[in-house]
C-alpha positions as CSV (number, residue, x, y, z in Angstrom):
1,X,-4.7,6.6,22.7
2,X,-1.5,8.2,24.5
3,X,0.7,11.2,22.8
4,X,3.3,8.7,21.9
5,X,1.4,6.2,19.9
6,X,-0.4,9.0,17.9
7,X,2.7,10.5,17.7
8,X,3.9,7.3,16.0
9,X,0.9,6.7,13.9
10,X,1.4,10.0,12.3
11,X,4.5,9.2,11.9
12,X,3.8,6.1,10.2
13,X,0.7,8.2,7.9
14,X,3.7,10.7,6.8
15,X,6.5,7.5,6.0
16,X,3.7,5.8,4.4
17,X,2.5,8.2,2.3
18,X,5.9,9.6,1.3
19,X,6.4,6.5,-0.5
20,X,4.1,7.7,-3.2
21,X,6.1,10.8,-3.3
22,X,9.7,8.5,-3.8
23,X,8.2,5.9,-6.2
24,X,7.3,8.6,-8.9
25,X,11.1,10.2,-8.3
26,X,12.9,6.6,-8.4
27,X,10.6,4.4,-10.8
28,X,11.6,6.2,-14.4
29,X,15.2,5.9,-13.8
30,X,15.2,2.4,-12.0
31,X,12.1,1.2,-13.7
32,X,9.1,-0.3,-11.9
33,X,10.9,-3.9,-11.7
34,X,14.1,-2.8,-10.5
35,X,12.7,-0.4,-7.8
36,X,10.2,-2.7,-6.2
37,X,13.2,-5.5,-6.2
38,X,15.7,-3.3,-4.7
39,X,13.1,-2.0,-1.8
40,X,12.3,-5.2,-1.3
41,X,15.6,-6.7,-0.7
42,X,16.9,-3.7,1.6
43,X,14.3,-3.9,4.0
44,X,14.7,-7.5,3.8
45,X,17.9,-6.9,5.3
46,X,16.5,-4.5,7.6
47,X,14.1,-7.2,9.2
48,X,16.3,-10.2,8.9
49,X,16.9,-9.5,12.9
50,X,13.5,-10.5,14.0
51,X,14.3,-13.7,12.6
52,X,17.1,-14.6,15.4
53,X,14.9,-14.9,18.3
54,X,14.4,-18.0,19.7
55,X,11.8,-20.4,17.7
56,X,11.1,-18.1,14.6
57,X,13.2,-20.3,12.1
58,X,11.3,-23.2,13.2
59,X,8.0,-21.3,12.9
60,X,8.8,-20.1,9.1
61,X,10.3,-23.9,8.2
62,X,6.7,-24.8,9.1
63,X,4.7,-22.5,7.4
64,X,6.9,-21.3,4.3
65,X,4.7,-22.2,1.9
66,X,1.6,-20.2,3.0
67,X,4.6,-16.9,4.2
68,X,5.6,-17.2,0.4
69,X,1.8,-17.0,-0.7
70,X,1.4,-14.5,1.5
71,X,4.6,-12.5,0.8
72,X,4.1,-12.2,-3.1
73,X,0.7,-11.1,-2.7
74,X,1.7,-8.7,0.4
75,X,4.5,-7.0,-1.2
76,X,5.5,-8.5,-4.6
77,X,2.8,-8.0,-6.4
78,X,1.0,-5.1,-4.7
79,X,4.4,-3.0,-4.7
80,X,4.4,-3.1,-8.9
81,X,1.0,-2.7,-9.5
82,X,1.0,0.4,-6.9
83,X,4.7,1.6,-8.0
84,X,3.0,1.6,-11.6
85,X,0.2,3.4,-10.9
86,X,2.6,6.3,-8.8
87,X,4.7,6.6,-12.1
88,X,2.1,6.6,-14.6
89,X,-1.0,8.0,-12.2
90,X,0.8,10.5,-9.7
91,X,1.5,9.5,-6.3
92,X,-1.3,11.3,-4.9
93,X,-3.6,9.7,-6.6
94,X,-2.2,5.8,-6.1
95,X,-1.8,6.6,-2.0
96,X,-5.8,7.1,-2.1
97,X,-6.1,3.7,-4.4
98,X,-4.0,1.9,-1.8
99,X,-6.7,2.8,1.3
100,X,-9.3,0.7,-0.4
101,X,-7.2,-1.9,0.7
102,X,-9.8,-2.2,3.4
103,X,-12.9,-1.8,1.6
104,X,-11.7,-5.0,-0.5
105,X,-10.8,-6.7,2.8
106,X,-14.3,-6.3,4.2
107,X,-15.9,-7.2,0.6
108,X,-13.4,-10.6,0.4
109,X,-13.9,-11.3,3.9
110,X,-17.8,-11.4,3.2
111,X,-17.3,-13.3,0.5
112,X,-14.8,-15.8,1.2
113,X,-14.6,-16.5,4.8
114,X,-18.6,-15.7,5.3
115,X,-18.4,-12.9,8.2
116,X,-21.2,-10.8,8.7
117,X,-21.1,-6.8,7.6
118,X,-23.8,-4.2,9.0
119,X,-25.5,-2.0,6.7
120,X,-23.1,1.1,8.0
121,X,-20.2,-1.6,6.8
122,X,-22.2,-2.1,3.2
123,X,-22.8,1.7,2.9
124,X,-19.5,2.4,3.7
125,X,-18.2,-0.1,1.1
126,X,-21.1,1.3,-1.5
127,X,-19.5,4.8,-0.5
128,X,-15.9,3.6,-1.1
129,X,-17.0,2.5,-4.6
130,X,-18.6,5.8,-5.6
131,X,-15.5,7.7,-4.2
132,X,-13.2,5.9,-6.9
133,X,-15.5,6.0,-9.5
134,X,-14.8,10.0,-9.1
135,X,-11.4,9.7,-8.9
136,X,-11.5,7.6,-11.9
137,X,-13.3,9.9,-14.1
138,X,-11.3,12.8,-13.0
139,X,-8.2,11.1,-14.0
140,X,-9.6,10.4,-17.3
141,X,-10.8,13.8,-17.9
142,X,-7.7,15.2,-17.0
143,X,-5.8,12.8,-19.3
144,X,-8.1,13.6,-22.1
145,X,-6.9,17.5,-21.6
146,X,-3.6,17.1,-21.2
147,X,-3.4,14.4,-24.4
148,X,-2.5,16.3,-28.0
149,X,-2.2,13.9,-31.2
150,X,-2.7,10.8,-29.5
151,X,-6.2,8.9,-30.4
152,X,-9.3,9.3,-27.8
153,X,-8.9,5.4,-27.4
154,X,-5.2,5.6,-26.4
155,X,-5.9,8.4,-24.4
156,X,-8.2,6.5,-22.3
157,X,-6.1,3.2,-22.0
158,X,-3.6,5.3,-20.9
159,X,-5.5,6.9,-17.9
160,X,-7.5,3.8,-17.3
161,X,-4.6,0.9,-16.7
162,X,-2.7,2.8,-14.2
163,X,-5.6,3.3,-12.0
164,X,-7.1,-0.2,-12.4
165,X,-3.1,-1.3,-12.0
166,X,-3.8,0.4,-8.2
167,X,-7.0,-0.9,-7.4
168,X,-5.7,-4.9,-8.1
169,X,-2.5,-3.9,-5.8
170,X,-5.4,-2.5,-3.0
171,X,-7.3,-5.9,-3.8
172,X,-3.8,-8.0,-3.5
173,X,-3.8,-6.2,0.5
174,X,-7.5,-7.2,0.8
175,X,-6.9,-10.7,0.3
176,X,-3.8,-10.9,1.7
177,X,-5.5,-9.7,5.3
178,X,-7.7,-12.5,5.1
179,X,-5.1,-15.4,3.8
180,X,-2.9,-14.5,6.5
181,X,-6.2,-14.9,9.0
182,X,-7.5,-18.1,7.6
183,X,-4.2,-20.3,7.3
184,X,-1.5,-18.2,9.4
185,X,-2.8,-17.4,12.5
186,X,-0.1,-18.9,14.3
187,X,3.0,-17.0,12.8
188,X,3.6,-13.7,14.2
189,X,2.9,-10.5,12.8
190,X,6.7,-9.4,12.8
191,X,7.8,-13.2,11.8
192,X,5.9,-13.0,9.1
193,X,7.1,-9.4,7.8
194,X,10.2,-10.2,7.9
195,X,10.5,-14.0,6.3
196,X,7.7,-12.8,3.6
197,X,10.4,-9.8,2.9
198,X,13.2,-11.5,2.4
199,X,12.0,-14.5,0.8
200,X,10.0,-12.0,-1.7
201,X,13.6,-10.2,-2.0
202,X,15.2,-13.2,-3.5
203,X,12.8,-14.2,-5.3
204,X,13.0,-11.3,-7.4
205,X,16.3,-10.6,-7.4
206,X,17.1,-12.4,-11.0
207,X,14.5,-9.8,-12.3
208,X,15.8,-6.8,-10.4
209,X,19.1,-8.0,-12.0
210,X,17.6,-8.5,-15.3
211,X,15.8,-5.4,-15.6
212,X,19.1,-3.5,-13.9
213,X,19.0,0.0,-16.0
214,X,21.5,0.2,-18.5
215,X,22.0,4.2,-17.8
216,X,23.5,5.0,-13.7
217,X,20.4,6.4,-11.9
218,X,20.9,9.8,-10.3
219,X,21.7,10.4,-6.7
220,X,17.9,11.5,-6.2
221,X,16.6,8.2,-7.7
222,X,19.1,6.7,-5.0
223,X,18.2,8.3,-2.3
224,X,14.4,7.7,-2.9
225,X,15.3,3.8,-3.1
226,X,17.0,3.9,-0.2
227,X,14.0,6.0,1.6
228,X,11.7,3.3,0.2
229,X,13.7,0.4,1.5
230,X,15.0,1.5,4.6
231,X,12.2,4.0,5.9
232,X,9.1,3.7,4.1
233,X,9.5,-0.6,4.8
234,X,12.2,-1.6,6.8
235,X,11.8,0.9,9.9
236,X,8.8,1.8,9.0
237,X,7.3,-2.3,10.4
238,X,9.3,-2.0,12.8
239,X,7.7,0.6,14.2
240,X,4.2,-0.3,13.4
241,X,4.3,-4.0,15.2
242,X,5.6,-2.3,17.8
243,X,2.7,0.6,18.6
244,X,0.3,-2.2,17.7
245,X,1.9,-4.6,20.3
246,X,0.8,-1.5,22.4
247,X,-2.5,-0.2,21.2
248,X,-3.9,-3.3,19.2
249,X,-4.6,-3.8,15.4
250,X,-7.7,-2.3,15.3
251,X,-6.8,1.3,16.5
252,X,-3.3,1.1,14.6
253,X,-5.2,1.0,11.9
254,X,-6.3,4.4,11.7
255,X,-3.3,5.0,9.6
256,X,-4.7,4.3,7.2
257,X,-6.9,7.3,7.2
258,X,-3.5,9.2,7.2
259,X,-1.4,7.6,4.4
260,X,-4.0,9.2,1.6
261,X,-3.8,12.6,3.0
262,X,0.3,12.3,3.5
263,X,0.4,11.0,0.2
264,X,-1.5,13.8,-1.6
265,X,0.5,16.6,0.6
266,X,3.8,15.4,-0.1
267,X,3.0,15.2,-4.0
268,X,1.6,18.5,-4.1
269,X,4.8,20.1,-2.2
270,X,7.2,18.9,-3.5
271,X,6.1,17.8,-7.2
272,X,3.6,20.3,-8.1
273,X,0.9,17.4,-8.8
274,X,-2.2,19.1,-9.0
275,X,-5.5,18.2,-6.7
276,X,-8.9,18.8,-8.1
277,X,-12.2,19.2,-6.5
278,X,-13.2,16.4,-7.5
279,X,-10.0,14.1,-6.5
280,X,-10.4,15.8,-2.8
281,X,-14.1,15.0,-3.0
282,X,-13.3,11.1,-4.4
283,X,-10.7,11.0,-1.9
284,X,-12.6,12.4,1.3
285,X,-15.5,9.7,0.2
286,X,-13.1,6.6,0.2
287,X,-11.5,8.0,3.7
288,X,-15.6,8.3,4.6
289,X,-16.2,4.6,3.7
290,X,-13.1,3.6,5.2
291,X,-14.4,4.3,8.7
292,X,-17.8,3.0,8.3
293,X,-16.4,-0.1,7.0
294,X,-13.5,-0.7,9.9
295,X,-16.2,0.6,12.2
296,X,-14.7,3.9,13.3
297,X,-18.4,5.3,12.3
298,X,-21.2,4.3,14.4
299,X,-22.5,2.4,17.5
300,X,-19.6,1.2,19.7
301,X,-19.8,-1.6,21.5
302,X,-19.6,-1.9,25.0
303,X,-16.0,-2.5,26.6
């Protein structure tokens, strides 16, 4: 890999993950709704370009069903179940949720479109498990600390829903990875962005309007919408499609290992969210699992 696409892959890891560092800033003054509707709809506008090259109309006019099935359960979805878990879970902690996204690819890709996974894959999934299952339990004990008055039931709920909130946005990217292989194959990857972002956009823009806050949002709530939209997902595809174009899928998507580790740093800088032992050790397991499972671990095969 050259200087200049590691260059942008870090670059990517650090955008990425400072998106768990803006959600938990912008989503109490916005509210989850709003804020994953406004992003939405800015980058929207951001990506609306690819969309004026020659034959991409035609290609979404074809396949808008499947790029609307795809973009709910790319970015609709996934965006409020992960912006929830930043607000209510800390943004560290939903940036390592959001890397199982691959475990659950590889689990639904077994499952569903019948491929093949090697026992390093299965132990690396297995491994992914156990490294949430920490997380998990040190979220809940830490809950259980911090909570005063309230009941050891609501404590509980309140610990457990935002990280299972995470893990169903990880599984919406899972299944979205395989959707997108089985029935659109022959849309491109930026095509596809970019009609999935603004038709998503739209979609919810009655709720974005509906769910508009009654109280002005501060200029720092502003700015980390307009970091989400623009940055974190408008530029931010833009530059991804095009080091993949470059390097292909497969090694631009060791990001992934990145956006975890960005995600925790930036949280831990600049909002004081604490990391535990046992978070770094959940979160160092998933990373672990991750590269058995994508197949950065073990035999290579021959070029």
């Amino acid at each position: 890999m050259n200087p200049r696409a590691a260059g942008e892959l870090v670059f990517l890891g650090a955008v990425w993950g400072a998106s768990y560092l803006f959600t938990p800033i912008a989503g109490p003054e916005f509210g989850v709704i709003t804020l994953v509707g406004l992003r939405i709809l800015i980058a929207g506008v951001i990506l609306l370009p690819l969309l004026r090259r020659a034959g991409q109309v035609a290609i979404v006019r074809q396949h808008w069903l499947s790029i609307l099935v795809a973009g709910l359960l790319n970015t609709g979805v996934p965006f409020l179940l992960l912006a929830y878990a930043a607000v209510h879970a800390g943004g560290g902690l939903a940036s390592i949720l959001n890397s199982t996204a691959a475990l659950f690819g590889a689990g639904i890709a077994w499952a569903w479109l019948g491929r093949r996974l090697t026992l390093l894959q299965v132990s690396g999934l297995l491994m992914g498990v156990a490294g949430v299952t920490l997380l998990v339990w040190d979220e809940l004990t830490i809950k259980s600390r911090a909570s005063t008055g309230a009941g050891v039931g609501i404590s509980v709920w309140a610990s457990i829903v935002p990280v299972l909130a995470g893990l169903l946005g990880a599984a919406c990217y899972g299944f979205t990875t395989n959707f997108t292989e089985k029935y659109l194959k022959a849309v491109p990857s930026a095509t596809l962005t970019a009609s999935s972002q603004v038709a998503v956009g739209l979609l919810m823009l009655p709720l974005t309007i509906a769910f508009w806050p009654s109280q002005m949002p501060s200029m720092l709530a502003w700015g980390s919408a307009a970091a989400l939209g623009i940055v974190c997902t408008g530029i931010a595809f833009i530059v991804f499609y095009n080091v993949m174009s470059r390097i292909g899928g497969h090694k631009a998507m060791t990001v992934a290992f990145l956006i975890p580790m960005f995600g925790v740093f930036w949280n831990w800088l600049f909002r004081s969210e604490p990391v535990t032992w046992i978070m770094a050790g959940g979160g160092a397991m998933v990373i672990l699992g991750l590269a058995c499972t994508l197949g950065f671990i073990g035999p290579r095969r021959a070029a």
